[in-house]
C-alpha positions in Angstrom: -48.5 -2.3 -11.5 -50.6 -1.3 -14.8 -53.4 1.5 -13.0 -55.6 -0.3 -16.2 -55.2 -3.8 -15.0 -57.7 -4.4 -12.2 -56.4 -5.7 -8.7 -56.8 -9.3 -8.3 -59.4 -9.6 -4.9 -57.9 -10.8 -1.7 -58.1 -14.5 -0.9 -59.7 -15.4 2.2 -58.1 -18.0 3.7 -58.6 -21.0 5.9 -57.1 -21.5 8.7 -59.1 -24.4 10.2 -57.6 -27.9 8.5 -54.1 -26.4 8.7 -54.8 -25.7 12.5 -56.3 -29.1 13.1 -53.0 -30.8 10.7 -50.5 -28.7 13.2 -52.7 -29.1 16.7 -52.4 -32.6 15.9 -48.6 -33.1 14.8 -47.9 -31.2 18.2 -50.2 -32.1 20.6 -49.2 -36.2 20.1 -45.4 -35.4 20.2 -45.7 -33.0 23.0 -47.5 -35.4 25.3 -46.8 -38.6 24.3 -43.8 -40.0 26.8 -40.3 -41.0 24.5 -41.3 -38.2 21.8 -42.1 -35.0 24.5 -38.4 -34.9 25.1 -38.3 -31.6 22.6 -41.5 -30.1 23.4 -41.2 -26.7 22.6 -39.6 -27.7 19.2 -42.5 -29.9 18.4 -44.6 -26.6 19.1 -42.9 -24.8 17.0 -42.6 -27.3 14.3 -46.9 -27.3 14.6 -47.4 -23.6 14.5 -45.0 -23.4 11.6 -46.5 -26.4 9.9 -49.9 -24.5 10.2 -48.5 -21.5 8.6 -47.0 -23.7 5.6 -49.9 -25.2 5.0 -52.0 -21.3 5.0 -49.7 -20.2 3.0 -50.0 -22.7 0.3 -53.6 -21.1 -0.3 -51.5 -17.5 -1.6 -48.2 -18.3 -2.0 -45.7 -15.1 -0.4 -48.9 -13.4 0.6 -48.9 -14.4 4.1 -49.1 -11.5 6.7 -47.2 -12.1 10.1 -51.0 -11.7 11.7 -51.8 -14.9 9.8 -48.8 -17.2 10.7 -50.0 -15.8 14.2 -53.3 -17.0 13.7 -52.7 -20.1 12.1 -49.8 -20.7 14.7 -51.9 -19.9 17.8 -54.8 -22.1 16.4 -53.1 -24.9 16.0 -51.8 -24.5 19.4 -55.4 -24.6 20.9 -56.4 -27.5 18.9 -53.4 -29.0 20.0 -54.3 -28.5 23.8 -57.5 -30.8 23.1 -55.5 -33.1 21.4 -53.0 -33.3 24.3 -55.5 -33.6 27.0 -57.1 -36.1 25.6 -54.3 -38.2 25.1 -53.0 -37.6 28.7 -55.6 -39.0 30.6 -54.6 -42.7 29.6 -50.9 -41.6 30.1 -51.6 -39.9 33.2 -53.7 -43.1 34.3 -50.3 -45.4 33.8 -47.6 -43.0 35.2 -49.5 -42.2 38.5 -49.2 -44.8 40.2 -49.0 -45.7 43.9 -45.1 -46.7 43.3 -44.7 -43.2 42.1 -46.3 -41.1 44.6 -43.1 -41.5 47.3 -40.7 -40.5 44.6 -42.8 -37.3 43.6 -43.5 -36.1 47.8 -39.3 -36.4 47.8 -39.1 -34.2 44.9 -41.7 -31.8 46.2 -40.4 -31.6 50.2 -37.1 -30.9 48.5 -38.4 -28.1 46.6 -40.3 -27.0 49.4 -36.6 -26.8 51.2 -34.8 -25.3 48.4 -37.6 -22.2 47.5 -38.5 -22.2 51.5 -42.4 -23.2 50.4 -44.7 -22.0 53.0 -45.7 -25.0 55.4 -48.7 -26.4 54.0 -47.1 -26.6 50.7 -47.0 -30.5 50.8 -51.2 -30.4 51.5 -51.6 -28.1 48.9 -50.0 -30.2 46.2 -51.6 -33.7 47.0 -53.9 -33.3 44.8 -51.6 -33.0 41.8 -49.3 -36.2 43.3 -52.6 -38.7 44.1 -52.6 -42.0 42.2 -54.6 -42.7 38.9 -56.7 -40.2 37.3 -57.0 -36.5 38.7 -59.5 -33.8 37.3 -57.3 -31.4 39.2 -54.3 -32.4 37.2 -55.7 -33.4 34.4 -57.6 -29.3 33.7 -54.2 -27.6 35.6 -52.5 -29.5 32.3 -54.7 -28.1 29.9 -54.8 -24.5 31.3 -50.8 -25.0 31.4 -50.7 -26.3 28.0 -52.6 -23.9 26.4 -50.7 -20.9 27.2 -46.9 -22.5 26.5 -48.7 -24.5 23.3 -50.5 -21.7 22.2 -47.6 -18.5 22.7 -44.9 -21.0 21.2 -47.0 -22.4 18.3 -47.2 -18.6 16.9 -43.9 -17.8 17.3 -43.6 -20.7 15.1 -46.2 -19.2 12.6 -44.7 -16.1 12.9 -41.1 -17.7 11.5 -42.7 -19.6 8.9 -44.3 -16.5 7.5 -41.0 -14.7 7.8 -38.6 -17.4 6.2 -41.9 -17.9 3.6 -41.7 -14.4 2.6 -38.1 -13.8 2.7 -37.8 -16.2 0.7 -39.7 -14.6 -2.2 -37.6 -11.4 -1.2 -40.2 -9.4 0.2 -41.3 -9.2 3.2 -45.3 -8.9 3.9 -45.9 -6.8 7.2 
């Protein structure tokens, strides 16, 4: 670099539409039933798309911080975007038909990991028909830590396969 030609002054760059594009793409095919079948992929596939999209604002100039950022932001918008959509879905699938299925499921876990006794009474809150406020935050605590750790490693890949690309890599 010529010392006479001045530096050209750092971009800042924003992180919010390409964390609301990849919260989106992976908070509907994370949650909704049929396409959640490769979740972690799909959260992933959002925190990479995230960091795509931040890098497009400087090309090859992407630090890992900022495919983490991106990545981990589009995991938390994402978790709103998920929650919202499962309380229909969690409306239709917990049903009173269900709810002898699931207490099968969980007195056979409760024999297999040798639960403590009141395991059962501790869990019917999470197995009750319809709508559950219980469920329904427990899903959005749950989500937000497996969307939001997986969605930056996906950032942090994009950036990496971005910059190696360009054959250098940005720490």
């Amino acid at each position: 670099m010529d010392p006479s030609t001045p530096a050209q002054p750092e971009t800042k760059l924003e992180f919010l539409r390409p964390a609301i594009t990849g919260g989106i793409f992976l908070g509907v095919l994370s949650t909704v039933p049929f396409f959640n079948l490769g979740c972690c992929l799909w959260l992933l596939a959002g925190g990479a798309m995230a960091a795509f999209l931040v890098n497009r604002q400087n090309p090859g100039k992407l630090k890992l911080g900022d495919g983490a950022l991106a990545g981990v932001s589009s995991g938390l918008v994402g978790t709103i975007v998920s929650t919202i959509l499962f309380i229909p879905i969690q409306s239709a699938t917990y049903t009173e038909a269900s709810v002898p299925e699931i207490r099968k499921q969980l007195e056979q876990l409760s024999k297999t990991f040798e639960f403590p006794p009141d395991f059962l009474q501790q869990m019917e809150p999470w197995i009750t028909p319809g709508f559950s406020s219980t469920r329904l935050v427990g899903w959005a605590i749950g989500f937000s830590i497996v969307s939001g750790l997986f969605a930056m490693v996906g950032g942090i890949l994009a950036v990496s396969l971005l910059n190696g690309r360009k054959g250098k890599r940005v720490l």
